[in-house]
Phi, psi and omega in degrees: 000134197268139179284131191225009155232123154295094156315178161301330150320329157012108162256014199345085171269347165098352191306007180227353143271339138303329185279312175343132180246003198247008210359077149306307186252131204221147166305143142247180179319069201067026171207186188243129190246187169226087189297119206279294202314318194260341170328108173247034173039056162275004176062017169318275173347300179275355187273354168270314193323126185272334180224057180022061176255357170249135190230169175271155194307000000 
């Protein structure tokens, strides 16, 4: 299951759309989103997170 949320924790320090390696995770309108599609839920993304807002779907 592809991690497909960014919670409200969010702190867009962006440290998980540099890490992405499928750039998947992109700014969005005052967040950061994850495209389920190119997502290949390899957890890059939660293992930089600093403040555990990516969760799986």
């Amino acid at each position: 299951m592809a991690h497909v949320i960014i919670a409200d924790e969010c702190l867009m320090c962006g440290a998980c759309e540099s890490e992405c390696p499928e750039n998947a995770i992109s700014e969005g309108d005052g967040y950061f989103v994850i495209d389920a599609e190119l997502c290949q839920d390899c957890g890059s993304c939660v293992d930089v997170c600093p403040n555990e807002a990516i969760r799986p779907a």
